[in-house]
N, C-alpha and C positions, 0 to 999 in steps of 0.2 A: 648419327641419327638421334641418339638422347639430347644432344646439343639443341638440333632443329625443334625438336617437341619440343624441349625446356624456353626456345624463344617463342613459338607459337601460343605457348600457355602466357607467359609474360605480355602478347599482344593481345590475346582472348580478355586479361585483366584489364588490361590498362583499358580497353574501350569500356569494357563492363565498368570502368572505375568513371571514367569521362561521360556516362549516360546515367549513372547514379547520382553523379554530382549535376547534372544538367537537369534531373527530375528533382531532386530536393532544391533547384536553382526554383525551377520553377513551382513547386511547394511553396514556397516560401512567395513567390512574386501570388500565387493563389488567396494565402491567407492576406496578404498586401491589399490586394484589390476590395477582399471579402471586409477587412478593418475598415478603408477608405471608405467604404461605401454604405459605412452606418456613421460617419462623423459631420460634422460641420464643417464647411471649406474652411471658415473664419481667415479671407482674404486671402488665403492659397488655393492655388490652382489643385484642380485634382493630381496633377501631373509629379507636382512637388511633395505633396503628402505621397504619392506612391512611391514614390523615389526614399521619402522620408523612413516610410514603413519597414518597405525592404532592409533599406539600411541600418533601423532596428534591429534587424534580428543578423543579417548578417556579420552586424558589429558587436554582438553579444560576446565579452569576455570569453565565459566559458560553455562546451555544448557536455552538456550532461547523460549519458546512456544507465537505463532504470532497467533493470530484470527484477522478473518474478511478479506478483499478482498485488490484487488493491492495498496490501495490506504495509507492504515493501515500498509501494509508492510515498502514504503516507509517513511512514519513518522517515523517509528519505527527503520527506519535503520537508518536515521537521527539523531534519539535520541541517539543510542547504539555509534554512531561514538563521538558524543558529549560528553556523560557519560562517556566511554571508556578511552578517551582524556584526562577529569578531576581527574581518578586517575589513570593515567600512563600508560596506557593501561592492557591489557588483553585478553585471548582467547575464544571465543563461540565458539557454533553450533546451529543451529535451528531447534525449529521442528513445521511443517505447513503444512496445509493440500497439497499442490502442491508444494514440494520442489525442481521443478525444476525453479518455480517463483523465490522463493527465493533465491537461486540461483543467479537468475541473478538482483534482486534488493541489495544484501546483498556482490555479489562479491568485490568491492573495499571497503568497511569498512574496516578499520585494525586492527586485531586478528578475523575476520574470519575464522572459516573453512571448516564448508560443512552444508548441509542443511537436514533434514530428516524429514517421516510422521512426522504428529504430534502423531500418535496410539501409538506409543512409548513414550510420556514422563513421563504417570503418569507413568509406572515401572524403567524407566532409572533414573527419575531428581535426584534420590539421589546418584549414581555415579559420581554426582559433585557435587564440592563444594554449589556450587551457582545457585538456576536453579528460576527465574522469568517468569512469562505471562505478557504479556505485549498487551496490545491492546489500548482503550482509556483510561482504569487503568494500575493501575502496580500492580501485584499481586504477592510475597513473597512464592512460593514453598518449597524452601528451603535455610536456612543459616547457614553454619554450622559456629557456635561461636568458636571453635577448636581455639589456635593460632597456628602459622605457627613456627618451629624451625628458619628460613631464613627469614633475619631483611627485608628485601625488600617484600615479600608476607606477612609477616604482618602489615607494612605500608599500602600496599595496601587494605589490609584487613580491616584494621581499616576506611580508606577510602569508601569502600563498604560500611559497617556496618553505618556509618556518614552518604553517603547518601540515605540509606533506610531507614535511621531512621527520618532523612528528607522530605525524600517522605509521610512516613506515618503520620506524623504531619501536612502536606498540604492536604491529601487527607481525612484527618480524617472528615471534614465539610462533604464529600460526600460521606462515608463511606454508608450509605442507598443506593445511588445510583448506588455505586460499589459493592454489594451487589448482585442487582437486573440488573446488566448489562447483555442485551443489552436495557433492559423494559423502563429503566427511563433514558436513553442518552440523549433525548432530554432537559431534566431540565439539563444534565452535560453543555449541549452546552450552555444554558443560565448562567449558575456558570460562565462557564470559560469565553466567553464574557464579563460579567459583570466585571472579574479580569484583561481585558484587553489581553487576549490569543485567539487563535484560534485554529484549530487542529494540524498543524505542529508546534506550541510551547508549549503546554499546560503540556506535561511531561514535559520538559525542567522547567517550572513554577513547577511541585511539585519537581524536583531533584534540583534549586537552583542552574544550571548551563548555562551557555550561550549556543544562537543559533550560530552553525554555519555557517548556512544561507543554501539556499533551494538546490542548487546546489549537486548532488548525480550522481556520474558516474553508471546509472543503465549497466548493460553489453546487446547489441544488436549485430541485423545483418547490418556489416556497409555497406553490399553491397547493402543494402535492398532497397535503392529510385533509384539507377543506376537500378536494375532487372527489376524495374517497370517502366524503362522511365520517371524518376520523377528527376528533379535539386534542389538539396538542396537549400535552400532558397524562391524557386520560387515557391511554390504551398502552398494550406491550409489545413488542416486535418479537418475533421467533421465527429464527434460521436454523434448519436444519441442511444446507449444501455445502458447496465444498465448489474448490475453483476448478473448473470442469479441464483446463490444460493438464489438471493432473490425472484426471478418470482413465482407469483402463476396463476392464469388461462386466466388471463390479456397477449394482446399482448406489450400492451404498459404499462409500471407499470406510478403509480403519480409523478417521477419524470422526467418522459421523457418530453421535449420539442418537439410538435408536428409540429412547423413551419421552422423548418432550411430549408424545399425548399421553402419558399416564402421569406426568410432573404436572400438566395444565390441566387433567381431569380433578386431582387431588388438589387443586390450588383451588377450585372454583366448586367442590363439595366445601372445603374449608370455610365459605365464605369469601373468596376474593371473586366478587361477582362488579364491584365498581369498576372494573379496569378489565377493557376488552384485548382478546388477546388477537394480534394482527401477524398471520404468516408473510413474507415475503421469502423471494426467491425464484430461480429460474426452473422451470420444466425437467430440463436436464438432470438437474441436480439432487433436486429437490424431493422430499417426500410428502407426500400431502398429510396433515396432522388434524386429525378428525376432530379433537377437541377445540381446536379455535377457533376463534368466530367471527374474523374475516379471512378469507382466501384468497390473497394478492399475488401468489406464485404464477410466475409469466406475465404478468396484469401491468409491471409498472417498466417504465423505464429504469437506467443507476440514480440519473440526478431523483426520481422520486423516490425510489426506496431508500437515499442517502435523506431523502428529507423528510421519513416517515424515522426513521431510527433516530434524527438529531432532533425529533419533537414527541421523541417518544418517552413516558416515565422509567421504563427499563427494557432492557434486550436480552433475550436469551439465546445462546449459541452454541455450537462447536467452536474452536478454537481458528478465526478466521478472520477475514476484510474486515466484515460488520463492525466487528468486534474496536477493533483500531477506528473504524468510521465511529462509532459511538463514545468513544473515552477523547475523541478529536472537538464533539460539541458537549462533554463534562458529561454523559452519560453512564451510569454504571452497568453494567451485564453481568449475568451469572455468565460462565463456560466451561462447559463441562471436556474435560481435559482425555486425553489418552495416548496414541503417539508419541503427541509431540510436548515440547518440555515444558512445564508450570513456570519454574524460575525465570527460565530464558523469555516465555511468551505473555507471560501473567502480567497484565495490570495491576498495580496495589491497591488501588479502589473498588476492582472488581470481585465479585465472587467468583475462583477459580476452585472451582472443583477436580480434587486430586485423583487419578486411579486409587480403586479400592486393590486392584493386584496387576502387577506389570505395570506397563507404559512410560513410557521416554525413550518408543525403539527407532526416531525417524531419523532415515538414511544409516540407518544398521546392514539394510538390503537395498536396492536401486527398489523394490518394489514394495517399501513398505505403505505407500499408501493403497494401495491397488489389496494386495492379501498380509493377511493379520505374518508377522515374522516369525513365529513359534509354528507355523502349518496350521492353525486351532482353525475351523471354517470360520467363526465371530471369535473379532477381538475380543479377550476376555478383559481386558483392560478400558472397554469402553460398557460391555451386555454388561460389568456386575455392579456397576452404579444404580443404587437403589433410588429410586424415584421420589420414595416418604422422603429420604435424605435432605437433596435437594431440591423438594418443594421447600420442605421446612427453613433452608437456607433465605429462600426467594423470600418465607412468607415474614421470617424475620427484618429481609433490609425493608421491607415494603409496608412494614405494618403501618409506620406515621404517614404513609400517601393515602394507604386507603382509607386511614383514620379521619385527614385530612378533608377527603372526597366524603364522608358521611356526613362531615359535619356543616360541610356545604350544604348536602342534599337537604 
C-alpha cells in the first residue's frame, strides 16, 4: 500500500513538474512577443525575431533564484555583475517572487535577460547549465560538469567551476548556518563582521573577487520628482516602513524607528527650512509623519519612489530596501539602527546610527521582528534614540547643501 502512494505522489509531481515547465515555457514565449512587439523588424520577419527572443532566454547560461526583499535583490545584482565580469561574462535569467522588481533592479547588469516567478525554478533549473540561489548564501542547484566542444565556454566553464568551488571552501565554516537559513542569520552577521565584510561584500568575500563599488543603475520613473512638484537635489526622502512579508499583528514591527517627527520637527526649528522633507511608503506599512511636508505614502508607484530617493539630497530610514536603493545612486542616509546589525548592514558613507541599549537581536527568536525579544512592549533598543542626537548628526552632514541652497537663493 505505502508502495502504491509513494508512486501515485511521484505521478502527482511529475505532471505538476511537466505544467510548470509548460507555463514558464510559455512565460517566457509572453515576454517574447511583449519584446518583439516594441522593436524594429529591420528585415526580419516577426516570426524570426520571436524565435530569436525565446531563444534568448531559454539559452541563458545560468537561471538565478533571489530570496528575500529589495534590499537582497540589489546585493545580489551587485555580486552577479562582479562574478559575471571575472569570468568573462555570461548570460542569466531570474526567478523571484515579484519579477517585475527584478526587473528593474537587474536591468543594466550585463548578460541579463528577463526575470520570472520564482514557482518555476525547481522544474526549470536543470534546462541550464548552471542554476544557483543566491540570497545571503550561495547555494549550488546545479553544475553541469559536461565539457563544452568550444575552447572559449570551456575556459569559461572551468572558471565557474574554480569559483564555486571557492565559494564553497569559504562558506564551509558556516555551512550550519546555511543550512538553517533564514534561523541563524544573525550569527552570519557576526562571522562576517568579524571577517571584516558587511552585506553588500560578504559574497564578493566567499567568491574571491573584487567589489565593484555600490553604485547600480536600478531602472526608474525619471519623470517621477517633476510629477510630484519636487527638484532634484532639493528635498529629503523619509521611510519609516518595513517589508510587509515580514508584518505580523504589530503596526510598527522592532525595527521601526518611532521618532523621525520629532528628528524632522527639530531639524526645521533649527533652521533647515531650504530642503523639504518628502515621506514615501506604502499604507501598510507605514506611519504617517506629521512633520513633513509632502505625503507620498501609497501615492507613488517602486519605479517612482526609487527615483525620488536617487534624486533626492539625503534619505532617512530604518534599516532597509531604500536604504541600499540610495547608496546604489551614491546617495547618503542617516539609519537609525536596532535589531539588526550596524557592522553587518551599515554603509560606510552613511550615517548609522547605533543602539543607545540592546540591539543586534535578529533571528535570536523566529519572532524578532514581529515582538521586541526581551518581552519589553517597545523595543528599548529603538524608543531610546534621542531625536536632538540625531537630528544633530543629519544637520552636520547637511550643513554645506543647505549652505549651498542659501547662497543660490
Amino acid at each position: 500500500m505505502n508502495l502504491l502512494k509513494d508512486i501515485e505522489r511521484k505521478i502527482r509531481l511529475a505532471i505538476r513538474g511537466r505544467q510548470k515547465k509548460r507555463q514558464f515555457i510559455d512565460a517566457v514565449r509572453d515576454s517574447a512577443r511583449a519584446h518583439i512587439g516594441t522593436q524594429l523588424i529591420n528585415g526580419q520577419s516577426r516570426e524570426s525575431q520571436f524565435i530569436a527572443a525565446v531563444r534568448d532566454v531559454m539559452e541563458a547560461d545560468i537561471a538565478i533564484h533571489v530570496t528575500g526583499g529589495l534590499g537582497d535583490l540589489i546585493v545580489v545584482a551587485r555580486f552577479l555583475r562582479d562574478f559575471l565580469q571575472s569570468i568573462g561574462g555570461a548570460t542569466f535569467v531570474i526567478l523571484y517572487n515579484e519579477p517585475d522588481i527584478a526587473n528593474m533592479v537587474f536591468a543594466s547588469v550585463p548578460g541579463y535577460r528577463k526575470s520570472f516567478h520564482e514557482i518555476y525554478f525547481g522544474d526549470v533549473k536543470d534546462s541550464f547549465r548552471y542554476a544557483f540561489t543566491i540570497n545571503q548564501f550561495f547555494f549550488v542547484d546545479r553544475l553541469d560538469e559536461a565539457k563544452s566542444a568550444f575552447v572559449r565556454d570551456h575556459e569559461r566553464h572551468a572558471d565557474i567551476v574554480s569559483k564555486v568551488n571557492h565559494i564553497a571552501a569559504k562558506q564551509e565554516p558556516v555551512n550550519r548556518l546555511k543550512d538553517n537559513h533564514p534561523f541563524l542569520d544573525g550569527a552570519l552577521g557576526h562571522y562576517a563582521s568579524f571577517k571584516g565584510f558587511g552585506r553588500s561584500q560578504f559574497l564578493h568575500y566567499l567568491a574571491g573577487i573584487d567589489y565593484g563599488g555600490d553604485q547600480l543603475a536600478i531602472d526608474y520613473d525619471a519623470a517621477a520628482p517633476e510629477r510630484f512638484g519636487l527638484v532634484p537635489g532639493q528635498y529629503i526622502t523619509v521611510h519609516n516602513g518595513y517589508d510587509d512579508a515580514m508584518a505580523g499583528h504589530r503596526k510598527r514591527t522592532t525595527k521601526v524607528y518611532p521618532g523621525w517627527n520629532n528628528v524632522i520637527a527639530i531639524l526645521k526649528r533649527s533652521g533647515f527650512n531650504e530642503l523639504s522633507f518628502v515621506q514615501i511608503g506604502t499604507p501598510k506599512t507605514s506611519e504617517l509623519i506629521d512633520s513633513a511636508d509632502v505625503d507620498l505614502v501609497g501615492k507613488t508607484s517602486l519605479r517612482e519612489a526609487v527615483a525620488l530617493v536617487a534624486n533626492s539630497a539625503f534619505h532617512l530610514d530604518n534599516e532597509g530596501g531604500f536604504v541600499h536603493v540610495a547608496s546604489a545612486f551614491g546617495r547618503r542616509s542617516c539609519v537609525v539602527f536596532g535589531p539588526t546589525s550596524v557592522d553587518y548592514f551599515g554603509y560606510r558613507d552613511n550615517i548609522n546610527i547605533r543602539p543607545r541599549e540592546c540591539g543586534d537581536c535578529w533571528w535570536v527568536e523566529r519572532t524578532w521582528m514581529i515582538n521586541c525579544a526581551r518581552g519589553l512592549d517597545e523595543p528599548v533598543c529603538m524608543s531610546t534614540h534621542e531625536p536632538e542626537a540625531i537630528a544633530a548628526e543629519i544637520m552636520t552632514a547637511l550643513k554645506w547643501k543647505v549652505d549651498k541652497l542659501r547662497l543660490i537663493e
